[in-house]
N, C-alpha and C positions, 0 to 999 in steps of 0.2 A: 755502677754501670760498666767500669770498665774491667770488673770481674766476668760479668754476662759475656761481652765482647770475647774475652781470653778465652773462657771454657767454649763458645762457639766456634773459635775459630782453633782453638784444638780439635773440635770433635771434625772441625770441618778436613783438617790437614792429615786425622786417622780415618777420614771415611777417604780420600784422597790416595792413601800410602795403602791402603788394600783397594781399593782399585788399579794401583797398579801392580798389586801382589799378584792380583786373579790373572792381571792382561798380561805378564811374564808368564805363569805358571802356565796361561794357556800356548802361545808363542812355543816354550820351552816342550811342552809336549807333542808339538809338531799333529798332524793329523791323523786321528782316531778312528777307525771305522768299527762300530757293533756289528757283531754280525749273529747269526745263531749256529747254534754248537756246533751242528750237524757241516756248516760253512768253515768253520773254524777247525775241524779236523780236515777237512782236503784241504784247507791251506798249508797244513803243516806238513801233510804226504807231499807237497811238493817241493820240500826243503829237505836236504839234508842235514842232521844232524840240529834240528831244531830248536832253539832255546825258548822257551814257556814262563812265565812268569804265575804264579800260582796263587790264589788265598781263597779264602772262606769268610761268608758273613749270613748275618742273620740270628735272631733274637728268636723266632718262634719255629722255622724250618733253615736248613743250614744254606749259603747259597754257595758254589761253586764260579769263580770268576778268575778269567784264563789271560793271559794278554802275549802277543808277541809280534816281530815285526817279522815284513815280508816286502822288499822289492820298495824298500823308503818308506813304507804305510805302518800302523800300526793296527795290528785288528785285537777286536774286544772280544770277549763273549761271557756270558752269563747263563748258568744251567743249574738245574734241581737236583740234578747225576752229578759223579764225578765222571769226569768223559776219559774215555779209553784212550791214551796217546800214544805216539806211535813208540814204539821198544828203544829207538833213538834220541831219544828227546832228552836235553839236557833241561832238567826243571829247577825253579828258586822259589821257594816258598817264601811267601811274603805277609806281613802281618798285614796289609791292608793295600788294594788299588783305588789309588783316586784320579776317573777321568773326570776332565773337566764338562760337565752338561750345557 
């Protein structure tokens, strides 16, 4: 019986230690805004010298997923293109973005 007890309240204190993994990680990414592509390049025309965060996903078509910040926000986008940025754009390819949903 007081083996049940120990493996439940393991499982209970790692179902516990990642919920507080997600509630940091979300915290820690500050706020997100999706927006679509077409939004996501005039935000970037209105920056100078813009920094892009870049990667690709996708198993059956590739996806195009763009991240960068503007004025304390953080805007998303996701596109089927790879989108045109502006000639100033400092960009970091990245192997993978994870926004918190």
């Amino acid at each position: 019986m007081n083996e049940e007890f120990d493996m439940s309240t393991g499982a209970t204190a790692a179902a516990a230690a990642a919920a507080a993994a997600i509630a940091q990680a979300i915290k820690a990414s500050g706020v997100i805004v999706r927006v679509e592509p077409i939004d996501f390049l005039t935000i970037l025309q209105r920056q100078e010298e813009p920094l892009v965060i870049h990667s690709t996903s996708g198993y059956f078509s590739t996806s195009y997923n763009y991240l960068t910040s503007y004025k304390g926000l953080g805007f998303f986008a996701t596109s089927s293109q790879e989108l045109d940025l502006p000639v100033d754009t400092e960009l970091i390819r990245a192997k993978t973005i994870w926004i918190p949903g």
